[in-house]
C-alpha distance (Angstrom), angle and dihedral (degrees) to the residues before:
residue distance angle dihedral
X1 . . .
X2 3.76 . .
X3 3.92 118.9 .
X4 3.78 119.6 -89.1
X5 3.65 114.2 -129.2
X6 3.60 89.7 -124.6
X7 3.82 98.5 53.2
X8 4.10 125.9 81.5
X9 3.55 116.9 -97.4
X10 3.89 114.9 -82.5
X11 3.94 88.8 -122.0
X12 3.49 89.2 58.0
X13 3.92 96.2 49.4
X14 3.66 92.3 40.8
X15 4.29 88.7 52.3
X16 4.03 83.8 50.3
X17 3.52 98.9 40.3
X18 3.69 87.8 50.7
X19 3.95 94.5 58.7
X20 3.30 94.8 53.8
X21 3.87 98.8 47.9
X22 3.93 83.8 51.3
X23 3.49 89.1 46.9
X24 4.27 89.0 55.4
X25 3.88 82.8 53.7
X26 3.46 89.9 53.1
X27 4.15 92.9 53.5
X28 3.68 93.1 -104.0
X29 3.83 127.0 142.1
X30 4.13 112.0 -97.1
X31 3.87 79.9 -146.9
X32 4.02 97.8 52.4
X33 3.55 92.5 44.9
X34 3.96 99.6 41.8
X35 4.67 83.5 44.5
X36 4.24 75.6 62.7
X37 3.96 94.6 56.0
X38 3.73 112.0 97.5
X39 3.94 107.8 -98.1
X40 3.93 89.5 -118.8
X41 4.22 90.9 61.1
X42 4.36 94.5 29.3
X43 3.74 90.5 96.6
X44 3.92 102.5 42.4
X45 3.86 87.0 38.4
X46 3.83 94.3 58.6
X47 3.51 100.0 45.1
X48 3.86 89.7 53.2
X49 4.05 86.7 46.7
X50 3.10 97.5 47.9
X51 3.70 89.0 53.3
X52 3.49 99.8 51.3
X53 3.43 91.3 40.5
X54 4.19 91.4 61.5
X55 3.84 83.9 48.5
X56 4.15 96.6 38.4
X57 4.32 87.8 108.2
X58 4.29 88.3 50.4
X59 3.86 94.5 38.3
X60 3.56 89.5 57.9
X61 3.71 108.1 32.1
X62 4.15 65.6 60.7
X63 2.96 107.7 57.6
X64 3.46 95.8 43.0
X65 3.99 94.6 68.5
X66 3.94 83.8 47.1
X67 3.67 106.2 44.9
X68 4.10 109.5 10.2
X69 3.68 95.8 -178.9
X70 3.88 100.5 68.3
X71 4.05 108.8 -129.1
X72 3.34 129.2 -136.8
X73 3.78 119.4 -55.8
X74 3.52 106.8 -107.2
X75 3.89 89.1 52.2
X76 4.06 90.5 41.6
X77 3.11 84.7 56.1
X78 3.70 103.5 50.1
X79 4.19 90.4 42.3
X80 3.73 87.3 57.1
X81 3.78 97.5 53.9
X82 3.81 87.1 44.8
X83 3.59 99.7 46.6
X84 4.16 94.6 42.4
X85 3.88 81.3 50.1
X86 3.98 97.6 52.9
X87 3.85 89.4 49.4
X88 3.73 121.0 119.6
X89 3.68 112.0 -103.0
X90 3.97 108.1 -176.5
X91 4.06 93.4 -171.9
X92 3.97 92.0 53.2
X93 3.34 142.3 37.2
X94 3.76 122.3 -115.3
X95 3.98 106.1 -98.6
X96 4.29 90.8 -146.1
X97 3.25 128.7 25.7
X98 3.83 123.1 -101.5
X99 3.98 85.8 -115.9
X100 3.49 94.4 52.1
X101 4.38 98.5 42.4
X102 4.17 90.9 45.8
X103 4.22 84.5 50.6
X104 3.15 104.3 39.2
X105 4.40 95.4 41.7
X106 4.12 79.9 55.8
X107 3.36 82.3 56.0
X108 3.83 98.3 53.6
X109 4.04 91.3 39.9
X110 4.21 85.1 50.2
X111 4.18 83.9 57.3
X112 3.91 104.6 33.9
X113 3.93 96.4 31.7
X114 3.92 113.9 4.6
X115 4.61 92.1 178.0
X116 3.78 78.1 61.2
X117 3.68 102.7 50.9
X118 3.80 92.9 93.2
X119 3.32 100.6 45.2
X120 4.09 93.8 48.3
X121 4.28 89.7 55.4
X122 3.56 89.3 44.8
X123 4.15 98.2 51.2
X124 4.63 89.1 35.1
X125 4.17 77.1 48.5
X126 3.80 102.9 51.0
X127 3.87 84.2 35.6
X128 3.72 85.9 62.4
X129 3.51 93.2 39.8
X130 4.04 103.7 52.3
X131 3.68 92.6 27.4
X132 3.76 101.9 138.4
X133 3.47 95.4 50.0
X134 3.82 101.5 40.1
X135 4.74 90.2 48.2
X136 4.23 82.6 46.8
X137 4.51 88.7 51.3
X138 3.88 86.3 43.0
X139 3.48 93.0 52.4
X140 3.17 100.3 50.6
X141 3.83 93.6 65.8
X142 3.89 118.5 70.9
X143 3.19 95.9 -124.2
X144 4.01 92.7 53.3
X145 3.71 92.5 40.7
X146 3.74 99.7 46.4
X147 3.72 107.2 29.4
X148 3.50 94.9 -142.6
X149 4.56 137.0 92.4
X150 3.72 107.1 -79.8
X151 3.93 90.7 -123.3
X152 4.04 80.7 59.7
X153 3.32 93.7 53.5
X154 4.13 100.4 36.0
X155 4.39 86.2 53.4
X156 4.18 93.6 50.6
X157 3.75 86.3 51.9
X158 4.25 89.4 51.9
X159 3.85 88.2 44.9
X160 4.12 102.0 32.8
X161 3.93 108.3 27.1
X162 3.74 83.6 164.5
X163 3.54 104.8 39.0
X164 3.75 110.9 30.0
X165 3.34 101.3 108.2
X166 3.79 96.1 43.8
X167 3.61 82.3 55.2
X168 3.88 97.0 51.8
X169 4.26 87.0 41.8
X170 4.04 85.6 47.2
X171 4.36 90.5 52.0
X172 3.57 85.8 53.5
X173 3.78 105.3 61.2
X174 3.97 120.8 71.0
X175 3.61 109.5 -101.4
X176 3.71 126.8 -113.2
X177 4.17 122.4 -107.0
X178 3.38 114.8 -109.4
X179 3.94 129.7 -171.7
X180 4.20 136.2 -158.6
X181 3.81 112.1 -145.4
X182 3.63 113.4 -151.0
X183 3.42 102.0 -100.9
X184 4.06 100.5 -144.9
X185 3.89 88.5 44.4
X186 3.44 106.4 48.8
X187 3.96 148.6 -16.7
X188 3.82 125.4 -98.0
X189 4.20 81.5 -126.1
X190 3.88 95.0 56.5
X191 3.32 96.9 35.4
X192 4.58 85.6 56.2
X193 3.87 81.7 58.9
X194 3.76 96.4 48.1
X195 3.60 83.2 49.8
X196 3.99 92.5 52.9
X197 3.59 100.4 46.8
X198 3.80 75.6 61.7
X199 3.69 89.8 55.1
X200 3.78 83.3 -115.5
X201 3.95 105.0 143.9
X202 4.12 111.1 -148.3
X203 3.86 142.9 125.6
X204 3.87 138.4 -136.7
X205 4.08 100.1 -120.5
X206 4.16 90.9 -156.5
X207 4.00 111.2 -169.8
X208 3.73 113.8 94.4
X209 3.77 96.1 -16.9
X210 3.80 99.0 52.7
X211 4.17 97.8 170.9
X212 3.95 87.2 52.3
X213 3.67 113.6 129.9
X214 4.17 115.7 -171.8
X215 3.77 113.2 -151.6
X216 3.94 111.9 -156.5
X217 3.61 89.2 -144.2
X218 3.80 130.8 28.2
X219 4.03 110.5 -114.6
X220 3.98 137.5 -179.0
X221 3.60 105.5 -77.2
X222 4.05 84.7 -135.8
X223 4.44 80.4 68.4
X224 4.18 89.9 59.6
X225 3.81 111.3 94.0
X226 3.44 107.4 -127.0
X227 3.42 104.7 15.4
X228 3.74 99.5 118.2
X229 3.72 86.8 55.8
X230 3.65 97.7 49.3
X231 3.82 100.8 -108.4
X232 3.79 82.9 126.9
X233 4.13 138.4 34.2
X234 3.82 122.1 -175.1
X235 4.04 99.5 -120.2
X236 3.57 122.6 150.9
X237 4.18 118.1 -129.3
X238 3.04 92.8 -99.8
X239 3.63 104.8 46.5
X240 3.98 83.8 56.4
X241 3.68 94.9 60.8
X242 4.16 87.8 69.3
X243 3.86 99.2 69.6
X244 4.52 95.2 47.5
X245 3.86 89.4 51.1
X246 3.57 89.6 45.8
X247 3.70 94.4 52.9
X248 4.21 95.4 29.7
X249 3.65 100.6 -174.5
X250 3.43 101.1 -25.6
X251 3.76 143.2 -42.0
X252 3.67 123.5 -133.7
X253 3.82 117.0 -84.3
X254 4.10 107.7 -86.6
X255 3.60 88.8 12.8
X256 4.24 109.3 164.2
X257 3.51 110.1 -119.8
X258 3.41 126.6 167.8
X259 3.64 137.7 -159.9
X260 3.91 116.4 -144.1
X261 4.00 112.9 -158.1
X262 3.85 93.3 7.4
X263 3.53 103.8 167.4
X264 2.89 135.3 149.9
X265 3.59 82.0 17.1
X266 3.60 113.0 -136.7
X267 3.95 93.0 131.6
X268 3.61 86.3 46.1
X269 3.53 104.1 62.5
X270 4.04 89.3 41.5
X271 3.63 88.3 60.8
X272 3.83 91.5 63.1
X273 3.90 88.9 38.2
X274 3.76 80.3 64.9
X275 3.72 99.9 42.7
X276 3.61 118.2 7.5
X277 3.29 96.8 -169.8
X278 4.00 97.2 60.8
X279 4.00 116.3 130.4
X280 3.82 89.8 -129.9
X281 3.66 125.3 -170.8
X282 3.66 111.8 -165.4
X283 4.18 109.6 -160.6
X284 4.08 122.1 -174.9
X285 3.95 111.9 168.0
X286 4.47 75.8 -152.1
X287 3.92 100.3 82.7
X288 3.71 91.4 -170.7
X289 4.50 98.4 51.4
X290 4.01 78.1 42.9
X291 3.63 80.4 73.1
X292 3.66 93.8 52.6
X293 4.25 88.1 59.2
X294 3.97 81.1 51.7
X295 3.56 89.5 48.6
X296 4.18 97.8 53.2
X297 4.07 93.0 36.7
X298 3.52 88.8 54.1
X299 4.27 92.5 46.7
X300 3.99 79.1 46.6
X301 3.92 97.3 50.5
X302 3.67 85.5 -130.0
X303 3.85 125.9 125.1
X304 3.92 138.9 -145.4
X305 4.03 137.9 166.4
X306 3.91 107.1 -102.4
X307 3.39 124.9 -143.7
X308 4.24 134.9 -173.5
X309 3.51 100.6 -154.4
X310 3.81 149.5 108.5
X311 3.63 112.5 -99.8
X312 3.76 92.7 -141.5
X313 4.03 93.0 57.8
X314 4.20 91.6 67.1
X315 3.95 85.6 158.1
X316 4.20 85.8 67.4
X317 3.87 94.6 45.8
X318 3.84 117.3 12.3
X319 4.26 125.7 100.1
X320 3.74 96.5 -145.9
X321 3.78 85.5 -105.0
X322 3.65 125.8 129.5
X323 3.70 126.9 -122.8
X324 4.12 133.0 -122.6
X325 3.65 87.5 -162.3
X326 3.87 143.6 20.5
X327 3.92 124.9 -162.9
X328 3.82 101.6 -164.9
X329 4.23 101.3 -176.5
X330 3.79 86.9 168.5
X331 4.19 122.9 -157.0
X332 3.93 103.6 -98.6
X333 3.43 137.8 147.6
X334 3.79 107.3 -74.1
X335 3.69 91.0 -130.7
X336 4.26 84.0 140.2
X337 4.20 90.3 62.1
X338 3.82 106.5 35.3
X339 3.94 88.5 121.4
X340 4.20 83.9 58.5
X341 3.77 87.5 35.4
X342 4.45 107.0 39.7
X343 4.24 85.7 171.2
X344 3.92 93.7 62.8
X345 3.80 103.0 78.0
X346 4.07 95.8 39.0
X347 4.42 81.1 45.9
X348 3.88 97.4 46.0
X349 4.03 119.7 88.9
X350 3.80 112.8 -163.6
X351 3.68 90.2 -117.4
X352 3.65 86.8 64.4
X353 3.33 89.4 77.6
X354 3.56 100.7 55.2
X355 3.90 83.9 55.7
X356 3.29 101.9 46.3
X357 3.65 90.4 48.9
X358 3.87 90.7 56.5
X359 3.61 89.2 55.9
X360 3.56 98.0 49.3
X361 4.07 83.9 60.9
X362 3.54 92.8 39.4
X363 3.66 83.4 61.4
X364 4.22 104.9 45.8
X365 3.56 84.0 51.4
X366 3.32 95.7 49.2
X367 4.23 99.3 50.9
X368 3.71 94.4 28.8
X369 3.85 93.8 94.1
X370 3.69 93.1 41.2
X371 3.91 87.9 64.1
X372 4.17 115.0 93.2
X373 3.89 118.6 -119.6
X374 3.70 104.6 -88.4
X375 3.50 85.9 21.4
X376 4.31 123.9 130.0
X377 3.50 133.3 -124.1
X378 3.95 122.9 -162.7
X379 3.90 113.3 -159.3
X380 3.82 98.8 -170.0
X381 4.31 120.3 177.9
X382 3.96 125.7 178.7
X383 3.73 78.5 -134.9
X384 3.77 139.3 134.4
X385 3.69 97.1 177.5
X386 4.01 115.6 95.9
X387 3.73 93.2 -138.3
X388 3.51 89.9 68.7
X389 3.57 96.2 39.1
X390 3.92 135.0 34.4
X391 3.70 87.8 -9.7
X392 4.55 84.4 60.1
X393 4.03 86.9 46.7
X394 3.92 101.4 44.6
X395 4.28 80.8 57.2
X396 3.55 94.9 43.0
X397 3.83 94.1 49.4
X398 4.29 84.3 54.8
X399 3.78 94.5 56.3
X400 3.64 93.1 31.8
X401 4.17 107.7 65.8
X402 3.66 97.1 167.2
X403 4.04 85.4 57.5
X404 3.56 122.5 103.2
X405 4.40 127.3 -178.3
X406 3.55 125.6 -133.3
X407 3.55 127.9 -164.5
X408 3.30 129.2 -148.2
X409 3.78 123.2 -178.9
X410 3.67 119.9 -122.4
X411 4.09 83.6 11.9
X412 3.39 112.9 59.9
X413 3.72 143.2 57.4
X414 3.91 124.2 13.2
X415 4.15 115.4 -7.4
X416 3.66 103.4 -177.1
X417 3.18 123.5 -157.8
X418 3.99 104.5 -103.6
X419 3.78 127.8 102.3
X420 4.14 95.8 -116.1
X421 4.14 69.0 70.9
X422 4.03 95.4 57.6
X423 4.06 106.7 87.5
X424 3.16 101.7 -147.1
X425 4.22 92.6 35.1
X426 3.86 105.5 -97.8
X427 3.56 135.3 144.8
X428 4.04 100.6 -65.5
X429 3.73 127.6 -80.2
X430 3.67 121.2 -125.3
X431 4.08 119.2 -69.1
X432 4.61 92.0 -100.8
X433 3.72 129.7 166.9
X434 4.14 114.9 -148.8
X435 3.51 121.2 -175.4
X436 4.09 121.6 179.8
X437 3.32 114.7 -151.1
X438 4.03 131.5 -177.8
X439 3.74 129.6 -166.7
X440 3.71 113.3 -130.5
């Protein structure tokens, strides 16, 4: 692909993209580091992230063969993002050519670490060179075949002995765009044919998530018609099945519902696109993506008390009052949306999940006696990992007597993240956990 006149240099990009991959390695947040990339070079910069970052196990199984004793970090860095660039990719072509990404990561190296220069053409070079043989050595490691932490890898196998791989394959591939059509302002059907008079190609998926909208191709939110004035929120499926089990088929008008760990507040706002006339309280212990739920209500027009507090500590933030309804998304691991999220798996220590877990109890226990008798509780995580899902409930429902499970198919339990999943097929939902709890 030759450069556009309009977009940044591919040295510059490569530099940038190359911080922030460095930065992953470093256990910082892809999204903290890319919010520090000048606005002009955010968008290139991700997409070549994000890239790299799908590749990171390859690049360096890699790099490795080519260059055992690791160099510095700036140049790591740099050879990484070059070498997961320069990798074969059957399913897409190559977005620059291998001329052009060799030339112009020189190029970078001359500017960010000119001793190195040399030594980066010469590795991208012999890369290019012995490239067969040095993708088929890579692969033959785990780490270079899966592009993920062996401890990843070793607890899909316990939990997925059938699917594991798919799941690892599935993490790997750039996710699909999904939208939520206001569903008191228009259909997901009309709002398709807005889209195509547009020359926007997409389709409503229907089944569980009936306001779903698929775009074949991602685009700038600032390119969907009504977007600004809430018509339409970017939600995958399987986010959207959160808010209908929540409400079930219908809640009582006024009913008290609240929202535990709303942010950014997608879920949120389709709770009152369900039922407008909710008394929603929308909690986030993380004041400052509180004001992100503030920030999509009021695009919606909708409404909602907002609260800065943790969820556990209901002496610091609850009335006394009971709830109709709890929404429970709980902080987990993200394991379910590592193809939205590339950082996660290179981020995530496997005693994370032990912690996380923990939490995830600390929190059913804590909201369980705030819910009314006959009341429901959703416990929702973006999670493929059992621990975090059925494995959390099956405990709960032991301490909790007055608990009972529901199950709802095509809603409940473990949606992984594979398109035998998608009803009707589609390119896979998001990896979720739902669990539908009543209180006796």
């Amino acid at each position: 692909m030759s450069q556009s006149p309009q977009s940044a240099p591919l040295h510059r990009l490569l530099s940038q993209a190359a911080d922030a991959v460095q930065g992953v390695r470093e256990g910082r947040s892809l999204t903290d580091l890319l919010a520090r990339v000048p606005a002009d070079l955010r968008p290139g910069t991700q997409a070549l992230a994000f890239a790299a970052l799908r590749r990171l196990g390859s690049a360096e199984a890699t790099r490795q063969q080519l260059a055992p004793k690791a160099p510095p970090p700036r140049v790591d860095g740099l050879l990484l993002v070059a070498l997961a660039l320069l990798w074969p990719d059957p399913d897409q072509p190559p977005a620059y050519t291998d001329h052009t990404l060799v030339d112009q990561a020189v190029h970078a190296a001359k500017q960010r670490a000119p001793a190195s220069a040399n030594f980066v053409n010469a590795v991208l070079r012999r890369f290019l060179r012995e490239r067969d043989a040095l993708v088929a050595a890579a692969l033959r490691s785990p780490l270079g075949a899966f592009n993920h932490p062996a401890w990843w890898v070793e607890k899909l196998k316990q939990d997925w002995p059938a699917q594991w791989q798919a799941l690892l394959a599935a993490n790997n591939r750039a996710p699909p765009m999904t939208l939520r059509v206001h569903a008191r302002r228009s259909s997901a059907a009309d709002y398709v044919q807005r889209l195509a008079s547009l020359g926007i190609a997409a389709r409503a998926l229907g089944g569980p998530a009936p306001q779903a909208v698929l775009l074949d191709k991602p685009v700038p939110v600032s390119a969907l018609p009504g977007f600004a004035e809430g018509l339409v929120s970017v939600q995958d499926a399987a986010a959207q099945l959160a808010a209908p089990l929540v409400v079930g088929a219908g809640l009582r008008p006024g009913a008290r519902v609240l929202d535990a760990c709303a942010a950014p507040g997608g879920k949120t706002a389709h709770l009152l696109e369900l039922q407008p006339d909710l008394q929603l309280t929308a909690l986030d212990a993380d004041a400052q993506r509180l004001a992100r739920v503030q920030d999509n209500l009021q695009r919606l027009g909708q409404s909602a008390t907002l609260k800065a507090a943790d969820a556990r500590q209901t002496a610091t933030w609850w009335d006394g009052q009971p709830f109709d309804a709890i929404l429970l998304d709980a902080p987990c691991s993200a394991s379910g949306i590592v193809r939205r999220h590339p950082d996660v798996r290179w981020l995530r220590r496997p005693d994370d999940i032990t912690a996380l877990a923990q939490v995830q109890a600390e929190l059913l226990d804590a909201l369980w006696p705030l819910l009314a008798p006959g009341g429901r509780l959703v416990y929702a995580t973006c999670s493929v990992f059992r621990a975090e899902g059925q494995a959390q409930l099956d405990a709960f429902l032991q301490r909790q007597p007055d608990a009972k499970s529901y199950a709802v198919p095509g809603f409940t339990g473990h949606l992984l993240p594979l398109a035998d999943n998608a009803q009707p097929p589609a390119p896979p939902l998001d990896g979720f956990f739902y669990g539908l709890l009543t209180r006796s």
